[in-house]
VEXMARRO-457085 format. One record per atom (N, C-alpha, C): atom name; x, y, z; residue in one letter. Coordinates in Angstrom, 2 decimals. Example, Ala and Ser with C-alpha at 12.3 -4.5 7.8 and 13.67 -1.06 7.14 Angstrom:
REM VEXMARRO-457085
atome|c1|c2|c3|residu
N|13.19|-5.69|7.80|a
CA|12.30|-4.50|7.80|a
C|13.20|-3.30|7.80|a
N|12.85|-2.25|7.08|s
CA|13.67|-1.06|7.14|s
C|12.90|0.03|7.87|s
REM end
This chain:
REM VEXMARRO-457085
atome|c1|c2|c3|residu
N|-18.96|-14.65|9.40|x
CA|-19.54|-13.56|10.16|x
C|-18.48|-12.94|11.07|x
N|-17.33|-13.68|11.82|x
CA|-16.72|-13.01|12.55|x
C|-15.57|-12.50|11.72|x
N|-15.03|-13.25|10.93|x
CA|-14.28|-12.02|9.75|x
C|-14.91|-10.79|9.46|x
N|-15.79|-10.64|9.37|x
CA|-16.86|-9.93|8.90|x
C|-16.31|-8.42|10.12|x
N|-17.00|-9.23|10.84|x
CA|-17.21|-8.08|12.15|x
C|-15.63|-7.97|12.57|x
N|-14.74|-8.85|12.25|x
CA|-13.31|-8.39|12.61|x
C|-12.60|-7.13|11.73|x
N|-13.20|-7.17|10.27|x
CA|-13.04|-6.36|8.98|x
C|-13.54|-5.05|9.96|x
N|-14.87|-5.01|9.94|x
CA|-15.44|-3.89|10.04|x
C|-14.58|-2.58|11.48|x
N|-14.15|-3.83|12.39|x
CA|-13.52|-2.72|13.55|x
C|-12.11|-2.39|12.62|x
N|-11.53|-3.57|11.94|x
CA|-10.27|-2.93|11.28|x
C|-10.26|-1.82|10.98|x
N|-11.41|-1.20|10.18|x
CA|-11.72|-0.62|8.91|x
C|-12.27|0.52|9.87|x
N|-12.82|0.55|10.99|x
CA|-13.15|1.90|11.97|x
C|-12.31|2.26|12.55|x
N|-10.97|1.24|12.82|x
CA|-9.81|2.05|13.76|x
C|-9.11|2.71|12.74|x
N|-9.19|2.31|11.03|x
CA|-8.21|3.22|10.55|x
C|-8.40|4.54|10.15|x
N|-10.22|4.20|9.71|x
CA|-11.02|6.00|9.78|x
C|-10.69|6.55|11.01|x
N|-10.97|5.79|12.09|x
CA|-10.81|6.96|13.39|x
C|-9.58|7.78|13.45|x
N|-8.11|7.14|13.17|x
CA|-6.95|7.22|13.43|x
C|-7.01|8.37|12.34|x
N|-7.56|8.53|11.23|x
CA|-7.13|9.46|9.78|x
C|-7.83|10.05|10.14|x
N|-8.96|10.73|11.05|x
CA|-10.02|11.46|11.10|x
C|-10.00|12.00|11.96|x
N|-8.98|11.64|12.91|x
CA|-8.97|12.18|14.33|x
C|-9.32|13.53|14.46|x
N|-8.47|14.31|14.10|x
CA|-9.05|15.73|14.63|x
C|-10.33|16.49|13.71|x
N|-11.22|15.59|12.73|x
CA|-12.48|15.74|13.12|x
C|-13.51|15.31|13.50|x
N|-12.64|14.02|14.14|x
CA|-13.62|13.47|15.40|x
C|-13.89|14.61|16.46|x
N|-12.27|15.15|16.70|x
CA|-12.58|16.31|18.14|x
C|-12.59|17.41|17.63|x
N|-13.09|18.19|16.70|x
CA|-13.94|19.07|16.21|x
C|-15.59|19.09|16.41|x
N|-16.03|17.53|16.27|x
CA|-17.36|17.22|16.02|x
C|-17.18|17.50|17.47|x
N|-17.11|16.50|18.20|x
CA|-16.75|16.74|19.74|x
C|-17.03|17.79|20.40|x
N|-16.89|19.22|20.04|x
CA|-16.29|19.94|20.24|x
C|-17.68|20.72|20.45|x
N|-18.06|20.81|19.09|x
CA|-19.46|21.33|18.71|x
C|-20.47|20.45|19.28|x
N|-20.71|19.07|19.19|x
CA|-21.72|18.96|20.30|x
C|-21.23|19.41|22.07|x
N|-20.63|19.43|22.32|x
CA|-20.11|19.63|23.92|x
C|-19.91|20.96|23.91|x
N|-20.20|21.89|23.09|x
CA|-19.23|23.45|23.47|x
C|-20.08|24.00|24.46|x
N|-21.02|23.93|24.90|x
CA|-21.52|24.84|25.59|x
C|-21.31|24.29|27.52|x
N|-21.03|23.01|27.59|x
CA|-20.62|22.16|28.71|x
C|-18.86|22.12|28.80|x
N|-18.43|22.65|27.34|x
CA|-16.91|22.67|27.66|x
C|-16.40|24.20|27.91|x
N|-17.25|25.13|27.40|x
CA|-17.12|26.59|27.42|x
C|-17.33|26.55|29.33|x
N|-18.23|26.14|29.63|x
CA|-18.94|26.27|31.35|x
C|-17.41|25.22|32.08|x
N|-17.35|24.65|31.62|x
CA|-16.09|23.57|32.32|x
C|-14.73|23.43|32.26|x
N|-14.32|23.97|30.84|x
CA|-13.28|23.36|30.68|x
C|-12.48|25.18|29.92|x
N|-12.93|26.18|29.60|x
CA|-12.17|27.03|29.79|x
C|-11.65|27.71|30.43|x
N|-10.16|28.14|29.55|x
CA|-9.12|28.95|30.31|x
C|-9.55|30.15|30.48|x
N|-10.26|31.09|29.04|x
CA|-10.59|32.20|29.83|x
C|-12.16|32.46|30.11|x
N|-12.15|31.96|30.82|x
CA|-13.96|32.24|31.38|x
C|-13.85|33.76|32.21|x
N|-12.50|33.86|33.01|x
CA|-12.62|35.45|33.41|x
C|-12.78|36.29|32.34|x
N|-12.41|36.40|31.09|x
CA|-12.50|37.37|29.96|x
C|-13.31|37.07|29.09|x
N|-14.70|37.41|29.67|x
CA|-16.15|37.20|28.49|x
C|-15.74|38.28|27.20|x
N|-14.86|39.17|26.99|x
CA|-14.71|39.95|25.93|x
C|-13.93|39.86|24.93|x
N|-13.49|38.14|24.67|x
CA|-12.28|37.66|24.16|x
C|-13.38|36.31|23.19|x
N|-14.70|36.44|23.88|x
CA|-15.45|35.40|23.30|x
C|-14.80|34.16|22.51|x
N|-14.30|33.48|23.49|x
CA|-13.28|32.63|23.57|x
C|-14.23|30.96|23.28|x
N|-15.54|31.40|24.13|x
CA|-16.41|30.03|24.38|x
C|-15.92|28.61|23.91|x
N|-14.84|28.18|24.10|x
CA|-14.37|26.72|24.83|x
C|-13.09|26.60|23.53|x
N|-13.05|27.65|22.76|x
CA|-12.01|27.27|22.00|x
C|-10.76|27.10|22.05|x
N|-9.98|27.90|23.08|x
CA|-9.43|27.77|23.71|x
C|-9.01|25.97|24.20|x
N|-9.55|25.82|24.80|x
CA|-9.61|23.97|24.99|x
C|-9.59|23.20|23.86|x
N|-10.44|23.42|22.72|x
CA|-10.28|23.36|21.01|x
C|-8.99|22.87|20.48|x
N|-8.45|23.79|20.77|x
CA|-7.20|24.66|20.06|x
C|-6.03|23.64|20.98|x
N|-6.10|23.49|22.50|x
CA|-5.11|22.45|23.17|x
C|-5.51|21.41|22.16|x
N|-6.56|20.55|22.44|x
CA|-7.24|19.14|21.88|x
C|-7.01|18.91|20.77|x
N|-6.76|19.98|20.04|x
CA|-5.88|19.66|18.67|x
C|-4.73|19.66|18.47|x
N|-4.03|20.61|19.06|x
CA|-2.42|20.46|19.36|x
C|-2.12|19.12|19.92|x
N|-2.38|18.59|20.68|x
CA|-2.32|17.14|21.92|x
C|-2.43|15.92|20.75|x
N|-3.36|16.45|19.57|x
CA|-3.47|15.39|18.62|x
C|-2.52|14.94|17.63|x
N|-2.11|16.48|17.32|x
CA|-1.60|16.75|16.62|x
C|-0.13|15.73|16.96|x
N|0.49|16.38|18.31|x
CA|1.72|15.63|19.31|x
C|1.84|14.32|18.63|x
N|0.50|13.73|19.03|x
CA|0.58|12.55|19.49|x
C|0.34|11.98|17.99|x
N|-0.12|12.51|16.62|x
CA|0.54|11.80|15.57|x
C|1.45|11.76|15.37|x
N|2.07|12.69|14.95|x
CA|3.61|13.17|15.51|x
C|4.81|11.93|15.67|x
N|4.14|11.58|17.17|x
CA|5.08|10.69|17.53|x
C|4.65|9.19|17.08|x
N|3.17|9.18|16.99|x
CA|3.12|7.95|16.55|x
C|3.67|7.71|14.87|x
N|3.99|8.44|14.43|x
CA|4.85|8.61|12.98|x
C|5.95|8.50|13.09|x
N|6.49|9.60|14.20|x
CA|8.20|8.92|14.56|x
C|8.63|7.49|14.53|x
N|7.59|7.10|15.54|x
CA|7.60|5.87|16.31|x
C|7.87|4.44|15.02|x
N|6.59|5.19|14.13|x
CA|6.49|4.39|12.88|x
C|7.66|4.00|11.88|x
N|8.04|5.71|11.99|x
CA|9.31|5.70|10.46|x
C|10.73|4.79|11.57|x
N|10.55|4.67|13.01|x
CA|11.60|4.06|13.56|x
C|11.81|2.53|13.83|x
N|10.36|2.35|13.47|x
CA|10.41|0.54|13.19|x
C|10.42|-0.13|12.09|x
N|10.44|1.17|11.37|x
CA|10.47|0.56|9.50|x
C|11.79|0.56|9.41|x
N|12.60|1.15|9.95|x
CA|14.25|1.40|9.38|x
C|14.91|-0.60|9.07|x
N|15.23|-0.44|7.16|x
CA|15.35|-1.68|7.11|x
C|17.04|-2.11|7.69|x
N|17.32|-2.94|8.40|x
CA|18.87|-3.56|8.16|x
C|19.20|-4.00|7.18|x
N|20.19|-3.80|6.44|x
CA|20.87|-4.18|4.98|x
C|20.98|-5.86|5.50|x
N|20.52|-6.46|4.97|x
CA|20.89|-8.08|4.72|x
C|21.78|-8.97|3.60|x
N|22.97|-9.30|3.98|x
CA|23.74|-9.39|2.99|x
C|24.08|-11.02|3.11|x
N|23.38|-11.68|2.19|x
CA|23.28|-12.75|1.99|x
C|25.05|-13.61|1.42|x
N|25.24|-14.82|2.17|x
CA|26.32|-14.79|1.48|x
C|26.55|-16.27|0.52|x
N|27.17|-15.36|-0.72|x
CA|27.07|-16.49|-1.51|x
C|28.21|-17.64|-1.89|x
N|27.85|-18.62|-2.82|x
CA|28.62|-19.80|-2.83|x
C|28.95|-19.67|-4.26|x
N|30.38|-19.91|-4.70|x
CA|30.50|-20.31|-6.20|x
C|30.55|-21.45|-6.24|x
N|29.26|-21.97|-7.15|x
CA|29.48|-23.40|-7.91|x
C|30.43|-23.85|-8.94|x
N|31.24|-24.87|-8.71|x
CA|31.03|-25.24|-10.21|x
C|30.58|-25.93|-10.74|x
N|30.55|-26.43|-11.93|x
CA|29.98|-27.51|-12.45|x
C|31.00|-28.01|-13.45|x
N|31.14|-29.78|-13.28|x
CA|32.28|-30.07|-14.05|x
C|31.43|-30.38|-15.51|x
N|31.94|-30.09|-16.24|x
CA|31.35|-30.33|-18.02|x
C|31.89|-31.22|-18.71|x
N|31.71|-32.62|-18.48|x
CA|32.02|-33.63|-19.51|x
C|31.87|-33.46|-21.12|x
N|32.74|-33.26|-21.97|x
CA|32.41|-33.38|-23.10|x
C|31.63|-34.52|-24.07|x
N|30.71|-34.16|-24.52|x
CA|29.39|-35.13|-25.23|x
C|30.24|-35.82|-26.56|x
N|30.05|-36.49|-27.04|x
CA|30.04|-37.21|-28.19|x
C|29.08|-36.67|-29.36|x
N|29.44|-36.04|-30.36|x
CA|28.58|-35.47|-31.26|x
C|28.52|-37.01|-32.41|x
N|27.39|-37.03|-32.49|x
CA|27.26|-37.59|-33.72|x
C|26.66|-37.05|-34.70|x
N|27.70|-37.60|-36.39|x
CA|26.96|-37.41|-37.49|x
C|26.22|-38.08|-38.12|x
N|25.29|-37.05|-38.83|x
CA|24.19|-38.25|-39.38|x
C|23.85|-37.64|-40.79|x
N|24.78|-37.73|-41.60|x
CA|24.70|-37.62|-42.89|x
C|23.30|-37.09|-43.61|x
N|23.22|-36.26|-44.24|x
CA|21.97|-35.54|-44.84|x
C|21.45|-36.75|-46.25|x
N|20.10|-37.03|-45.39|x
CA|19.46|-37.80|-47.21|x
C|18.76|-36.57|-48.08|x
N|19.22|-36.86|-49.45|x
CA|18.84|-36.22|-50.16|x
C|17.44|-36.27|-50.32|x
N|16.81|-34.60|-50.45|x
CA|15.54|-34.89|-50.41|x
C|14.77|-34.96|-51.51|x
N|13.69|-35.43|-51.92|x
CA|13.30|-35.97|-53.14|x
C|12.05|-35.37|-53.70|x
N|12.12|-34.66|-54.14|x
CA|10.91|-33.48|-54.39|x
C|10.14|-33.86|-55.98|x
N|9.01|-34.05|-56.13|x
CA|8.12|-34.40|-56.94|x
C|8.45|-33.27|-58.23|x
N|8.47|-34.08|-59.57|x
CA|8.95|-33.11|-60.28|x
C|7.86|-31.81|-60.42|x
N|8.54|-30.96|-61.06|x
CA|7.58|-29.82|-60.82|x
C|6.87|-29.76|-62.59|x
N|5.98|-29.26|-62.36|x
CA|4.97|-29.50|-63.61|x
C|4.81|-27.77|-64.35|x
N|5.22|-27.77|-65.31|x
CA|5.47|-26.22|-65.55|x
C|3.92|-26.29|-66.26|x
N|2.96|-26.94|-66.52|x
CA|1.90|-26.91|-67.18|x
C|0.88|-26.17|-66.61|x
N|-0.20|-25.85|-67.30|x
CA|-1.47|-25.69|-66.25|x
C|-2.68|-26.20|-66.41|x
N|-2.83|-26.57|-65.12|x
CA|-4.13|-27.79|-65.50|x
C|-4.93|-27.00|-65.80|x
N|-6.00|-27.79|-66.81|x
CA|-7.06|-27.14|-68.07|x
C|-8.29|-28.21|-67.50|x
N|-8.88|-27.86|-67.11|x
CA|-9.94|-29.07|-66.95|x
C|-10.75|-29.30|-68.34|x
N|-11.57|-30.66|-68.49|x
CA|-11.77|-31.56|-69.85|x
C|-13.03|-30.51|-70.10|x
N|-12.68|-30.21|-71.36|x
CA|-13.60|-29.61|-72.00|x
C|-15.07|-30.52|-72.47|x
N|-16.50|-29.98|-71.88|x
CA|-16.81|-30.71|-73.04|x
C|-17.95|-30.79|-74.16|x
REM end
């Protein structure tokens, strides 16, 4: 069970992280009318009908940044060091074997029967 539930946050931080900016899209659209009243730049210019996008448009840039660097960050801890292992020549001393011979017996093969068996008539 706690593998379980350890899987499952794994598996939500990596959607969140790939989804991010339409997490703060969704965001965006439930809150626009509290972020249009709060959080915009041009609220003096109602004729630009801007209503919170503006803030949008940062919140995605900021995201944007900040993959960015967390990718930098990434491709800068992957960089491999060449590892150069160092090696040993063996040798190996090779005693020469003793061959023995062992004379071929002749092999003795059943004569061959040029006939053809006829079974007994009867």
């Amino acid at each position: 069970m706690k593998n379980r539930i350890i899987g499952y946050l794994l598996l939500l931080g990596l959607l969140c992280t790939q989804f991010s900016q339409y997490i703060t899209v969704a965001g965006f659209n439930y809150n626009q009318k509290y972020i249009a009243a709060k959080f915009c730049i041009n609220k003096n210019r109602p004729w630009l009908h801007c209503n919170g996008k503006c803030y949008l448009m940062k919140k995605l840039k900021q995201a944007a940044e900040k993959e960015k660097a967390a990718e930098r960050e990434n491709l800068k801890n992957n960089l491999q060091t060449p590892y150069f292992a160092a090696t040993a020549e063996l040798t190996f001393v090779v005693q020469p074997t003793r061959t023995l011979f062992v004379p071929e017996r002749p092999i003795h093969l059943p004569d061959a029967h040029l006939t053809i068996f006829q079974p007994p008539q009867a």
